[in-house]
C-alpha positions as CSV (number, residue, x, y, z in Angstrom):
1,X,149.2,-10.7,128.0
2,X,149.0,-8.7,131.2
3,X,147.9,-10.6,134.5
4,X,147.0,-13.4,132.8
5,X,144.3,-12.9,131.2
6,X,143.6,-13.5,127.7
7,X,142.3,-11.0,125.0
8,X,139.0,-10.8,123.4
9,X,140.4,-12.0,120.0
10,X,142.4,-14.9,121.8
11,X,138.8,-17.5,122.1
12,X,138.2,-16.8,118.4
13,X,141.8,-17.6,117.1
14,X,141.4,-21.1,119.6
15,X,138.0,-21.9,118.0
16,X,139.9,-21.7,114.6
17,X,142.1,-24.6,115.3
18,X,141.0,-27.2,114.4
19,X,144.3,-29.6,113.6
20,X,143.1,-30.5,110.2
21,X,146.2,-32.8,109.4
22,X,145.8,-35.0,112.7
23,X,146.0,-38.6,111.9
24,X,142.1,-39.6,111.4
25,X,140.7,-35.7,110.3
26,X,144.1,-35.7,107.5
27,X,142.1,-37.0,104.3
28,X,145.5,-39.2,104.4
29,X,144.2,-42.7,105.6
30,X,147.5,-44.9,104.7
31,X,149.4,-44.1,108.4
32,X,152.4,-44.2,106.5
33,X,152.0,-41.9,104.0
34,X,150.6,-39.8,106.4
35,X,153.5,-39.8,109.1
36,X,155.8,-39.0,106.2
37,X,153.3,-35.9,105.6
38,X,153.2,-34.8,109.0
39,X,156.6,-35.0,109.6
40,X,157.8,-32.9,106.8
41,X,154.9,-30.3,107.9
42,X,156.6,-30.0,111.1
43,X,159.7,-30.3,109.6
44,X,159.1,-27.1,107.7
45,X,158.0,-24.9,111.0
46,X,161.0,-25.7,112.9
47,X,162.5,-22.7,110.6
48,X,166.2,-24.3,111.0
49,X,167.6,-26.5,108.4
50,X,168.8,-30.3,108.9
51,X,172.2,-30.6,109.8
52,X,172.8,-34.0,108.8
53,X,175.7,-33.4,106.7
54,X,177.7,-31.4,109.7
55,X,180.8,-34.4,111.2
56,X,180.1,-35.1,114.9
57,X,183.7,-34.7,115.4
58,X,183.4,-36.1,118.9
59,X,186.3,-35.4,121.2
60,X,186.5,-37.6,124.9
61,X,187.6,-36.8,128.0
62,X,187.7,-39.9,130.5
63,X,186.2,-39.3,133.9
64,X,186.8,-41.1,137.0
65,X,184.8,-44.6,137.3
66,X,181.3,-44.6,138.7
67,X,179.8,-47.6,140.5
68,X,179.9,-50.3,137.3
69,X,179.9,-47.7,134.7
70,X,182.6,-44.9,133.6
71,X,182.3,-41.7,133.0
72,X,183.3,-39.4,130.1
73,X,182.9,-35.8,129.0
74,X,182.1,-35.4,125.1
75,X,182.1,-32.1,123.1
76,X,180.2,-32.5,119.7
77,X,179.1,-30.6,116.9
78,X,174.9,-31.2,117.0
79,X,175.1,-28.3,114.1
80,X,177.9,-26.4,112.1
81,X,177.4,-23.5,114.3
82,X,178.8,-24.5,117.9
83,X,180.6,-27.4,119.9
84,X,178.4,-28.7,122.6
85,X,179.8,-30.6,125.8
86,X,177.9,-33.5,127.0
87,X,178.2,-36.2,129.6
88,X,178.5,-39.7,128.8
89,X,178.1,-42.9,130.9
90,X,179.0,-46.3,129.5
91,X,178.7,-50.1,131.7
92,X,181.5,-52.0,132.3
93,X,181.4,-55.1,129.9
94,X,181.6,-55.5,126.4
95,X,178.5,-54.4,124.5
96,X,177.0,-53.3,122.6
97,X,174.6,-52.3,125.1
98,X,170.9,-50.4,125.3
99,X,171.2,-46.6,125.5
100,X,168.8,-43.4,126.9
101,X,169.3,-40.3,125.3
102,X,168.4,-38.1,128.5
103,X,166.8,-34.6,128.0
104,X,166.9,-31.9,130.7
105,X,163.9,-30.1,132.1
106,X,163.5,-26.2,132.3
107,X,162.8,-25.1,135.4
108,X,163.7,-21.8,135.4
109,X,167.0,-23.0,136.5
110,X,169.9,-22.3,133.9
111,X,173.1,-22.8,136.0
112,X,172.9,-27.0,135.5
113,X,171.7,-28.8,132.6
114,X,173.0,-32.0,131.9
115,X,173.5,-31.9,135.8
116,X,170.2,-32.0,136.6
117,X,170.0,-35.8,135.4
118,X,173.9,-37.1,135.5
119,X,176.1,-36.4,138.6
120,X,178.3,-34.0,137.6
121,X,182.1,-35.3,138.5
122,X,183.8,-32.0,137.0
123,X,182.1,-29.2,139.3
124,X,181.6,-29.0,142.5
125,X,179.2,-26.0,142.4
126,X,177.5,-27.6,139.9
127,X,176.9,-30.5,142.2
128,X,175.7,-29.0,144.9
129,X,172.5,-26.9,142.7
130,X,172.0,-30.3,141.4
131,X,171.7,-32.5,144.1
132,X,169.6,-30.1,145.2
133,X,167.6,-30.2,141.9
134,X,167.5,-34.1,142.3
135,X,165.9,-33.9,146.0
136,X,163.3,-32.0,145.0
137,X,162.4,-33.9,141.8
138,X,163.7,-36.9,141.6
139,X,164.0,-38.3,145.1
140,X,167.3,-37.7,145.4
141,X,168.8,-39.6,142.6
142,X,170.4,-38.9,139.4
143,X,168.5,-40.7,137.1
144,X,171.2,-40.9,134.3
145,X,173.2,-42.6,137.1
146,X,170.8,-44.9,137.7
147,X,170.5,-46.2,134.1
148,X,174.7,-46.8,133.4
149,X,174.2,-49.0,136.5
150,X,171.2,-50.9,134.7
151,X,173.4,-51.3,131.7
152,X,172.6,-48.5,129.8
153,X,174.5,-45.9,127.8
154,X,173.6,-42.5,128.9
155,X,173.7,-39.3,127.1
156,X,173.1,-36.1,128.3
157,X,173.9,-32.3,126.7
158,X,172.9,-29.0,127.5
159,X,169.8,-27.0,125.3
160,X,170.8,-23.8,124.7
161,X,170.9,-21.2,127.8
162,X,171.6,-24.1,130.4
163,X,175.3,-25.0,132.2
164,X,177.8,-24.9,129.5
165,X,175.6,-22.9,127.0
166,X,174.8,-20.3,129.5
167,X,173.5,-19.7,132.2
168,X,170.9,-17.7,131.0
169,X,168.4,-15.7,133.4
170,X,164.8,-16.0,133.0
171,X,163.8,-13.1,131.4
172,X,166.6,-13.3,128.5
173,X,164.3,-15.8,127.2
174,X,162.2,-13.9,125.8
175,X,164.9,-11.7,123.8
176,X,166.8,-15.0,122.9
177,X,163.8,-15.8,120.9
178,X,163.4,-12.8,119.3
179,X,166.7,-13.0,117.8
180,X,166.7,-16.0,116.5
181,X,163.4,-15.2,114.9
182,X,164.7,-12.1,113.7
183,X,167.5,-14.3,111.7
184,X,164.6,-15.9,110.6
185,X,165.6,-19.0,112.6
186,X,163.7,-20.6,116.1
187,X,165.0,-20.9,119.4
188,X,162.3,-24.7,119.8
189,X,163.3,-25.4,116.2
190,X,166.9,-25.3,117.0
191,X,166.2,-27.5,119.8
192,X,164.3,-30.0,118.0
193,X,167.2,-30.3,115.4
194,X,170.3,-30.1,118.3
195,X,168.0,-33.3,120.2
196,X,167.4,-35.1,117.1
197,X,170.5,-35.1,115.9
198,X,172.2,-35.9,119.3
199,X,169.8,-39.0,119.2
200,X,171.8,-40.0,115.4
201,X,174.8,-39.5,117.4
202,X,173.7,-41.9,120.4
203,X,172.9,-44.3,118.2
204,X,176.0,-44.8,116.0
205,X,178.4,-45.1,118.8
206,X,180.0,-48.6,118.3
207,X,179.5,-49.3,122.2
208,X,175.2,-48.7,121.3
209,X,173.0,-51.1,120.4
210,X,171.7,-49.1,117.4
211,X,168.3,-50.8,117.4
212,X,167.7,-50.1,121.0
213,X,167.9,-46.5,121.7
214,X,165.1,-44.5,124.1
215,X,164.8,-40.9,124.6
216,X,163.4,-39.9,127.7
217,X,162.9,-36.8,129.8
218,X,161.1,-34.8,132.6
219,X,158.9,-31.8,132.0
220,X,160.3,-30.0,129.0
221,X,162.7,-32.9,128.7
222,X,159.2,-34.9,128.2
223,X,158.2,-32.6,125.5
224,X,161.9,-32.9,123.8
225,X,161.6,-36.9,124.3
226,X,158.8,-37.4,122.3
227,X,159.5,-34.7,119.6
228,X,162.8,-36.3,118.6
229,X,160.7,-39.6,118.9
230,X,158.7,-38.2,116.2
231,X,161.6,-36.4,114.0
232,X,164.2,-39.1,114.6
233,X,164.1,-42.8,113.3
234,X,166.8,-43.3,115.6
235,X,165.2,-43.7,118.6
236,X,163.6,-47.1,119.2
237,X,161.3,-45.6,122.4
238,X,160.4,-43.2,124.3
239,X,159.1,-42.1,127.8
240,X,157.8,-38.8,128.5
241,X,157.3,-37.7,132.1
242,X,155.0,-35.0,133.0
243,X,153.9,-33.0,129.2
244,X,151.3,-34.1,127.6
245,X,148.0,-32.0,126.8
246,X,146.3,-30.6,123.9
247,X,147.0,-26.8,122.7
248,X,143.6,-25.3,123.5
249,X,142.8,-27.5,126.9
250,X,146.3,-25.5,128.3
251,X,145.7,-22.2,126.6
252,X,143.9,-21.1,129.6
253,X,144.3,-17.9,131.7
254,X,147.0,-18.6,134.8
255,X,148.6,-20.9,132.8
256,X,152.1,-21.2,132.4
257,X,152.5,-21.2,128.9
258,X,151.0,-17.7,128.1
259,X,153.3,-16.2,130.3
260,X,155.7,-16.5,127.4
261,X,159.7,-16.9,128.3
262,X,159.7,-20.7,129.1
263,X,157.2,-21.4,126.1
264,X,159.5,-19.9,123.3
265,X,161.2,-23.3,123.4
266,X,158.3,-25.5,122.8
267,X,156.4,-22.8,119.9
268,X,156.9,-23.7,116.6
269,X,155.1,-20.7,114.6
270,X,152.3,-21.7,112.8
271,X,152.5,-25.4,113.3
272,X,149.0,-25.5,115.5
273,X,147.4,-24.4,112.0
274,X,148.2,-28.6,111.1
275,X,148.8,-30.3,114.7
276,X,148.2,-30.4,117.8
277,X,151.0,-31.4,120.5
278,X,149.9,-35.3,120.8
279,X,149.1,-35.0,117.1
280,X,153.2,-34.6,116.5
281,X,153.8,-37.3,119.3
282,X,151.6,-39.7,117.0
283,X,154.2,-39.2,114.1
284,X,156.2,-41.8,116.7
285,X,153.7,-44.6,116.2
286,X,153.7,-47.6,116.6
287,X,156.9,-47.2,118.2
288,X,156.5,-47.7,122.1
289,X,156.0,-44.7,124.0
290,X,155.4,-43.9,127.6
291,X,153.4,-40.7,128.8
292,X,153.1,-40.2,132.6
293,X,151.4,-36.8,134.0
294,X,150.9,-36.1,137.6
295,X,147.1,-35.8,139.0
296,X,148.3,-32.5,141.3
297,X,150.4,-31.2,138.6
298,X,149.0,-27.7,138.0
299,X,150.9,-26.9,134.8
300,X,148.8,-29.4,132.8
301,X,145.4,-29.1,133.5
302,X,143.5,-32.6,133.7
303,X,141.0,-31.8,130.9
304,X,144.2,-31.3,128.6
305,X,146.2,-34.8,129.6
306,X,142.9,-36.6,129.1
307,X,142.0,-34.9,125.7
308,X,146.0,-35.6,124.8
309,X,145.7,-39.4,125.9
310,X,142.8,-40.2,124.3
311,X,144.1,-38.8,121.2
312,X,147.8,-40.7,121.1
313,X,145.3,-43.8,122.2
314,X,143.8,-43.8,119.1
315,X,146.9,-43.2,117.1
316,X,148.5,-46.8,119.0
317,X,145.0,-48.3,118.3
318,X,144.7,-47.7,114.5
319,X,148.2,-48.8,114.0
320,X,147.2,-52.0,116.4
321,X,149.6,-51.4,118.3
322,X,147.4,-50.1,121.3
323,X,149.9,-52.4,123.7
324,X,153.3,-50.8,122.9
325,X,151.7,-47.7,124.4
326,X,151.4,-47.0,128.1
327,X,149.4,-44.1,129.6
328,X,149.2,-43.4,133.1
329,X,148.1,-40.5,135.7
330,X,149.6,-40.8,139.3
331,X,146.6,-39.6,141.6
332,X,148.8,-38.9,144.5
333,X,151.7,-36.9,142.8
334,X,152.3,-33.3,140.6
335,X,155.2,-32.5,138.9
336,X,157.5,-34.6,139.4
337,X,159.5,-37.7,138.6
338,X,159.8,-39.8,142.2
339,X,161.3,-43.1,142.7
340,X,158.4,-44.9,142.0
341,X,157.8,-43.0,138.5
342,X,161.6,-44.1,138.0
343,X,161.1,-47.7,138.7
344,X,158.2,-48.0,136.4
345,X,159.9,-46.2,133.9
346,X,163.1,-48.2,133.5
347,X,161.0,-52.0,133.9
348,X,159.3,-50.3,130.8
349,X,162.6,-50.1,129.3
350,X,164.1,-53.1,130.2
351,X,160.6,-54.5,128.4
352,X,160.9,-52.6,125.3
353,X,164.2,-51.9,124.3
């Protein structure tokens, strides 16, 4: 890939996928047989085992209290490899309450993670890159903060390479990647696994209401959202903000993704040989899900939302559960996740959950 163009063999390899195990092309026409199929497919191409039998082994550091909700650092074992730190907010009361299982966006800024969607009470550096973060995407709020004082338990780690599990710079990426697949492992795949399993954890917290758990996220936080919605039964809902598109509608040249770096954690290899991205999001039916995308957003081209819509539309419709699934493109606004997109979000939650 070299200025962004794409080679002469690249059209021919597109016109070859054609996502023969999407729900409604799958010769599998009992949804539940074939959401057990696809998940196992995908499953297979994340290239890092479950980790279901590796303790939590949570350890809690109290906080100082935030504004109806207090505040605690946890360090966790998502897999038997690493302890991860996380921040956790709980509302004052007694419980059990709903919870959001927050997932940070890329950026191309490493320094913060889990900052960039709970205040960070523990560094002051940190707070100052991510209030700036927060101004420019979020209208100045943190939007983990903004759930605890909704009632909501709020969870929030860092994906490898970000605040505590870095920082890394941007063109490490790329060499991160290789390694892991070198050890014939996945940079996404562990990913998928660390979110999915940090969802399990979420949920079996005695403070959570288990049967009312959301993931949600921003930009590749979206993308992480509604891939552990479709590898997790834990999670009751989920809202994705801003990525959503089919494969072949974003594979074009000036895009983002062929740039490489950022994309190594969203590729699973070989998995676009069975499904396409809102094929895996479908695995999550007839769950309720929330997909919003940005009209000006310029990393998601419109012809890929509407391709991806239409697609998880159908999903919701053959499952008749069309109403549990809300699709929406904000004509006025790129990529971001503004007030208003905030607002919308968490009635959606207070609805569902």
């Amino acid at each position: 890939m070299v200025g962004g163009n794409l080679p002469d063999f690249y059209p021919a390899l597109k016109n070859e996928l054609n996502f023969p195990l999407a729900w409604g092309t799958s010769p599998i026409r009992d949804f539940t047989s074939w959401r057990r199929a696809a998940r196992r497919v995908v499953e297979e191409h994340l290239l890092v085992p479950r980790q279901d039998g590796t303790p939590y082994a949570p350890e809690f550091t109290s906080g100082p209290q935030g504004e109806g909700y207090t505040r605690e650092l946890v360090t966790l074992s998502l897999t038997r490899h690493e302890r991860v730190r996380g921040a956790l907010l709980t509302p004052h009361g007694p419980g059990p309450f709903p919870a959001a299982l927050l997932l940070h966006d890329h950026g191309a800024r490493f320094d913060i993670g889990k900052e960039k969607l709970i205040r960070p009470w523990y560094d002051d550096t940190r707070l100052a890159s991510a209030q700036t973060w927060a101004d420019k995407y979020f209208s100045g709020r943190f939007v983990g903060d903004e759930l605890a004082r909704r009632g909501y338990v709020v969870l929030c780690l860092d994906a490898l390479g970000w605040g505590d599990r870095g920082p890394i710079s941007y063109d490490q990426q790329q060499a991160l990647a290789g390694n892991f697949y070198h050890l014939g492992s996945s940079l996404a795949g562990l990913m998928a696994r660390e979110d999915a399993r940090a969802a399990g954890f979420l949920a079996g917290l005695d403070r959570v209401d288990t049967r009312r758990v959301a993931a949600l996220g921003f930009s590749m936080g979206a993308y992480r959202a509604w891939q552990t919605a479709a590898l997790s039964d834990d999670t009751a809902a989920a809202a994705s903000i801003c990525w959503m598109t089919g494969l072949k509608e974003m594979m074009v040249p000036g895009n983002n993704t062929l740039r490489g770096q950022s994309s190594y954690y969203m590729v699973h290899p070989g998995l676009p040989r069975f499904l396409d991205f809102p094929d895996v999001a479908g695995i999550a039916a007839p769950r309720p899900m929330l997909f919003f995308s940005g009209a000006l957003d310029t990393l998601f081209p419109a012809d890929g939302v509407r391709v991806a819509y239409d697609k998880l539309r159908a999903v919701w419709r053959s499952c008749r559960a069309e109403e549990r699934l809300r699709l929406k493109t904000w004509p006025d606004l790129g990529h971001v996740f503004t007030h208003r997109m905030q607002d919308e979000v968490f009635a959606w939650l207070d609805a569902v959950l």
